[in-house]
N, C-alpha and C positions, 0 to 999 in steps of 0.2 A: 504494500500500500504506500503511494507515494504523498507526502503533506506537505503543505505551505503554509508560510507563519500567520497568523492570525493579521487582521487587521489593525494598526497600529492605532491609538487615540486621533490622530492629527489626517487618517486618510477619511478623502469624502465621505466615504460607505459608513463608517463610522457615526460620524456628523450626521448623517441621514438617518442610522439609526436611533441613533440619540432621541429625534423630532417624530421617531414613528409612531402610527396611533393602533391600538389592540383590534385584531381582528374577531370581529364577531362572530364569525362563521366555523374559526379555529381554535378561537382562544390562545393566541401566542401571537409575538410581536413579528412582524413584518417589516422591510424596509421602507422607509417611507423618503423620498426624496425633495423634500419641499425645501424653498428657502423662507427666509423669513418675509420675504414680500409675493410669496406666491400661495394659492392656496393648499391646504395638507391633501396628501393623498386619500381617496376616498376608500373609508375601512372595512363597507360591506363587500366586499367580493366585486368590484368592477361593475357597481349598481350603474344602471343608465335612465338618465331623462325619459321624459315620454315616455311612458311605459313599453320600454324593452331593458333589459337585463342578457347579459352575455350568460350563454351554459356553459360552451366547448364551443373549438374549432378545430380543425385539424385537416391531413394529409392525406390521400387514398393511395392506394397500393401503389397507382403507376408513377405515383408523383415524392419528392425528394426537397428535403430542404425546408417544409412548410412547420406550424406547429400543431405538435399532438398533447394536448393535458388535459386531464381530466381527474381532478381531484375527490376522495371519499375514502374512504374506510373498508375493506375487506371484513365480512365475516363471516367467510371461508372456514367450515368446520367438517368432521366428518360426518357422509349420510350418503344415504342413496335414494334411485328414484328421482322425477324431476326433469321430465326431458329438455332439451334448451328449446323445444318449439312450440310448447304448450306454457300456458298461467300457469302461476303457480311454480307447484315444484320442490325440490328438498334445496333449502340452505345450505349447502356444503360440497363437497369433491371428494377425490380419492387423497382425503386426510388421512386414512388408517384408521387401524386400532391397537388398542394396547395389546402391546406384546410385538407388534408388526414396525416393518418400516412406513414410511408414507407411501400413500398409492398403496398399501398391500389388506387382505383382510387373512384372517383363520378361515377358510370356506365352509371346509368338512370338520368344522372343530378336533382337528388330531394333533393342533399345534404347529401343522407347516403354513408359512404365510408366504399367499399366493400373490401378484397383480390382478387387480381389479379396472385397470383406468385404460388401459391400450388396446387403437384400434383393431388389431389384430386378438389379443384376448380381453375382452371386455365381461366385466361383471364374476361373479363367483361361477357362471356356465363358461366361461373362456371362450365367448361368442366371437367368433370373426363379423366385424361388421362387413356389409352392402357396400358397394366401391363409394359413392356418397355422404354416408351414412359417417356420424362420428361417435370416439364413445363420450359421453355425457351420461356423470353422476352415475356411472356403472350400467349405462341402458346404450345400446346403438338408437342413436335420435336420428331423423332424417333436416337434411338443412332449412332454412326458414324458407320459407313460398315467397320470391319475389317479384316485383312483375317486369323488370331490368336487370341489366346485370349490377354487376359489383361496385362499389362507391370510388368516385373518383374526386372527391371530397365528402366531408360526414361532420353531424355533430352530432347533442345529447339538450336533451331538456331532461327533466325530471318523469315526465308520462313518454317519450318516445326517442327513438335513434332515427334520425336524418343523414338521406346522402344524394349526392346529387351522379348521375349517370348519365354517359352517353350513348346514346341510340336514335337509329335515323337520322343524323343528320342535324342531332337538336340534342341538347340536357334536358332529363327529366330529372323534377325533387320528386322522392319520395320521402314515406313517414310508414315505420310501424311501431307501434304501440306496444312496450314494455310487456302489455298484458295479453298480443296479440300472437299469433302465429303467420298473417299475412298481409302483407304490407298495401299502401294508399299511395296515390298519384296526386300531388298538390300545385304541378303546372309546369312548366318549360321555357328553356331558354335557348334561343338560337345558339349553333356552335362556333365556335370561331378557333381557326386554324394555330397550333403552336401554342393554344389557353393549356393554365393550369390552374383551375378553377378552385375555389376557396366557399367554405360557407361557413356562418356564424349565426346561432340560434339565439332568440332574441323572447320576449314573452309573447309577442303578436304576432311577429314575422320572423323569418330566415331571410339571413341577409347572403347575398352572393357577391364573388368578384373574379372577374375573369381578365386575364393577364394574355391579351393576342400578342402579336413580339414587339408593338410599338406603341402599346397606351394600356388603360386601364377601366374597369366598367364595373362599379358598385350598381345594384339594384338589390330589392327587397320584393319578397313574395309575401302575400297573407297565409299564415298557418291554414284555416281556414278554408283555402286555396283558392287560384286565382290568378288575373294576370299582374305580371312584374310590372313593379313601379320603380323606373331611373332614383339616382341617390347622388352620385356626385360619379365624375371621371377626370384623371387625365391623361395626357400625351406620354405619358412616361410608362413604358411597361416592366417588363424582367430584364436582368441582364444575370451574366455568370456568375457578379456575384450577389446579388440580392434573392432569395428565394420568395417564393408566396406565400404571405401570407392575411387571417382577414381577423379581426375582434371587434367585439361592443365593450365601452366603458364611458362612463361619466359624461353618458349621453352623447357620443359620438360614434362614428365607425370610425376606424383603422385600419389599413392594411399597407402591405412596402408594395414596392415598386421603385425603379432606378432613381437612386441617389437618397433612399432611405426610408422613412416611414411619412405615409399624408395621412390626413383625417378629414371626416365632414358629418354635420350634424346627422342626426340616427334618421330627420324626418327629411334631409337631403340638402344640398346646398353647394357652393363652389368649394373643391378639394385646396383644402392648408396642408403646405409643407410644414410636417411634424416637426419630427429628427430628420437632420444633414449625416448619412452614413454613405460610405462609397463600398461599405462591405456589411451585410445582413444576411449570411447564406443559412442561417438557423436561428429559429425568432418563436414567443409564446410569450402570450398575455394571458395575467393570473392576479388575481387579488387587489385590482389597482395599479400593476407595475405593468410595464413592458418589458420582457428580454432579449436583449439586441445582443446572437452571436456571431463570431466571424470564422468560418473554419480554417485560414490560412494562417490564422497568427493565434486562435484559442482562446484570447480577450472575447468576454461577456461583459458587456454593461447594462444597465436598467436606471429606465423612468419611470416615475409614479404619472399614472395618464391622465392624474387634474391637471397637470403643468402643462405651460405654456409652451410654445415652439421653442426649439432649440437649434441652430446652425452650425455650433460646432461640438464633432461630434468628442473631442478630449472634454468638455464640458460637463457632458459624460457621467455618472457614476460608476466608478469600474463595481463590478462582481468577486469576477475573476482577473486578472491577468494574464497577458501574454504567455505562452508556454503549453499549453494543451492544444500541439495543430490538429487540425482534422477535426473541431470540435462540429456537431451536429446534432440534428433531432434533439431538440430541447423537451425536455416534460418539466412539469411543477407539479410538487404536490404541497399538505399543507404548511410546510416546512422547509423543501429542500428544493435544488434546482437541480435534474437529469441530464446529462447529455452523454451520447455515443462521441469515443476516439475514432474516425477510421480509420484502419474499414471495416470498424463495428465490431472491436475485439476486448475492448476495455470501455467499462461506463464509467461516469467518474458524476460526483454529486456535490452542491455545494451550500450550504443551509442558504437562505434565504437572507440572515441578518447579517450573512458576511462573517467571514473564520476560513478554519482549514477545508481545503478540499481535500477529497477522500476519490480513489481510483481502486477501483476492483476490477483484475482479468475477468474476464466472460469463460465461464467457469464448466461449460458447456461444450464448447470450441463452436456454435452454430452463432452469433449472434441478428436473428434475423431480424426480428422485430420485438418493441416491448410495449405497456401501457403498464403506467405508476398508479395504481387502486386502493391507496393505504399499504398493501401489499405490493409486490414488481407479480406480473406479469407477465410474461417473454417464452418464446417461442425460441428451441432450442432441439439437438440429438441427442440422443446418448451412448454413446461409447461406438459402436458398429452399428446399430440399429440401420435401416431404410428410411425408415419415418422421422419426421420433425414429431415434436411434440408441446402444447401448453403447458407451461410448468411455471408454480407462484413462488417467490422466497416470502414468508414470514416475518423472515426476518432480515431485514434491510442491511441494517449494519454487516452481515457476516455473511455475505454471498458467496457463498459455497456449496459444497456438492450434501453437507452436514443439514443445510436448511433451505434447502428443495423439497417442494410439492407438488406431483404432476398430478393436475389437474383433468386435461383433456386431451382427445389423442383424434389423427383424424391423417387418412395418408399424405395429406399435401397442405400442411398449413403454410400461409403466408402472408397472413397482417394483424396484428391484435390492433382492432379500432379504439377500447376501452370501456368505460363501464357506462350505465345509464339505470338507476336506485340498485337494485341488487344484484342483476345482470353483466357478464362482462359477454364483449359481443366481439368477433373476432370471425376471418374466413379461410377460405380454403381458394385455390388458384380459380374453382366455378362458382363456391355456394358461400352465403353467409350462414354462420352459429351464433347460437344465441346458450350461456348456461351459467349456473349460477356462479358467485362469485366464493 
């Protein structure tokens, strides 16, 4: 584990912590980046004007660079039963039982502890699942009914998981419902060539933004459903090193685009340059702040998203510092800051208030994809296996092979999207999964 010295009294971050105000939603201090003539960081979780509120935003499978967070509480226990396609359901995975590893039960009570979690032997029958089919909470579940394919942006409300797909010619949103088994059509957007489309859940609407190779295009759909209503755009779209990405907070939208981060009011209006950055290739908005990372040099900084515009970008709160290249895929959870080294073989975490960062190998040798749940969530092989498989740590600090839970199993996993109330939702290279957390 490699460390870095704390935060001195006299650095920024510091200073900002000093002024931070307690989060309500977490109960622990947060950075707050305010000065004394700007106003303080707003403490509910990135409450927004006008009745919208941010959930999540995040990256779809084909897309790189964007932010994936999604903050909550694991409570992941052992149980069975529960398919991930139907309501309802057992609260738990293949936690074990006493006497057993994780993933394993007593089947025939003789004292040999078996796996119960793997596509190939699923449940105390050692059922090979349906080439589709995944195991979930010790049953072959079949994947969720959808009426598009696979999400090429997504978020989460509290009642449902949003993603937006292309087909024909055009993005469709969809929505299904936590308690649902198959999913809703809520409206469509014309395609545009070289887009890496973004969405951001809001309390009344999903907000979109699409990045064609030379500007930018905010709009908003009614939950509800319906046709899109413009929000703000401009001329400026991706470049190599800025990734995509889109948030609500303190009644505004957000998203980058070439030369750093804009915003515009949530009910629309002309797009304001935020943050001046010439490098954003990994970025997530959490609790009031912005995290602005750079994969070439490893520098993370962050703003609290009441403040006012800023042009340069040393002005800055550092995080982190220079020295972690390759930094990417940012998560947050209520605490700590995620990111992938690449090429995705060491994570490395950084509290929130500023301190030591902490780096753990990828402990797996697979590091495909992850989502922060209270618990890590992350998609990994084991030893010789075929398959990829879902597998949770516990326990954060000590990521190793000691505090591994395999969860769910399924032949070809490849994105955990994250959680949505009890739900972690995650897919395979054709189907989405839905099972508990």
């Amino acid at each position: 584990m490699r460390r870095r010295p704390r935060l001195s009294p006299s650095h920024p971050l510091a200073t900002l912590v000093r002024s931070s105000a307690a989060l309500a939603s977490a109960a622990m201090v947060l950075l707050a980046a305010c000065s004394a003539d700007e106003p303080p960081a707003d403490s509910s979780g990135g409450g927004a004007t006008g009745g919208e509120t941010s959930m999540s935003s995040g990256a779809g499978a084909s897309s790189t660079g964007g932010p994936s967070s999604a903050t909550g509480s694991s409570g992941a226990s052992a149980g069975s039963g529960g398919g991930g396609g139907e309501a309802g359901g057992a609260q738990g995975g293949a936690g074990g039982e006493p006497g057993c590893g994780p993933g394993q039960k007593d089947c025939a009570g003789d004292g040999v502890c078996v796996d119960v979690w793997r596509w190939e032997q699923c449940g105390c029958d050692a059922v090979v699942c349906a080439g589709e089919e995944a195991c979930i909470a010790e049953q072959c579940t079949p994947p969720l009914e959808l009426d598009d394919p696979l999400p090429d942006a997504f978020g989460f409300d509290a009642d449902a998981f949003y993603w937006l797909a292309y087909a024909n010619d055009q993005y469709i949103l969809h929505r299904i419902a936590h308690s649902a088994s198959s999913s809703e059509t809520l409206g469509s957007l014309p395609y545009e060539a070289f887009d890496s489309p973004r969405i951001a859940v809001g309390d009344a609407h999903v907000y979109v933004a699409r990045f064609p190779s030379d500007s930018t295009d905010v709009v908003r759909l009614p939950k509800a459903g319906g046709a899109a209503e413009p929000i703000s755009s401009t001329t400026e779209g991706l470049s190599g090193n800025v990734g995509a990405a889109l948030a609500l907070a303190d009644g505004y939208v957000f998203w980058t685009a070439d030369g750093g981060v804009y915003r515009a009011p949530l009910e629309g209006g002309p797009a304001e340059h935020w943050v001046s950055s010439y490098c954003i290739t990994s970025s997530t908005f959490s609790g009031g702040f912005a995290y602005l990372g750079c994969e070439y040099n490893g520098a993370i900084r962050v703003r609290a998203t009441s403040m006012g515009p800023e042009m340069d970008p040393n002005a800055l709160a550092s995080l982190v510092g220079q020295g972690f290249d390759g930094a990417t895929r940012m998560m947050v959870d209520a605490s700590w800051l995620y990111w992938w080294q690449m090429p995705d073989t060491v994570l490395h975490r950084a509290p929130l208030v500023g301190g030591v960062v902490e780096s753990y190998p990828f402990a797996l040798g697979l590091g495909l994809d992850v989502a922060v749940e209270g618990s890590i969530h992350i998609i990994g092989r084991e030893g010789a296996s075929v398959h990829e498989h879902i597998y949770r740590y516990d326990d954060i600090a000590s990521l190793d092979s000691t505090t591994l839970v395999p969860v769910d199993s399924v032949s070809d996993p490849s994105r955990v999207f994250g959680g949505g109330g009890p739900w972690l939702y995650w897919s395979s290279s054709q189907h989405l999964y839905r099972s508990p957390k």
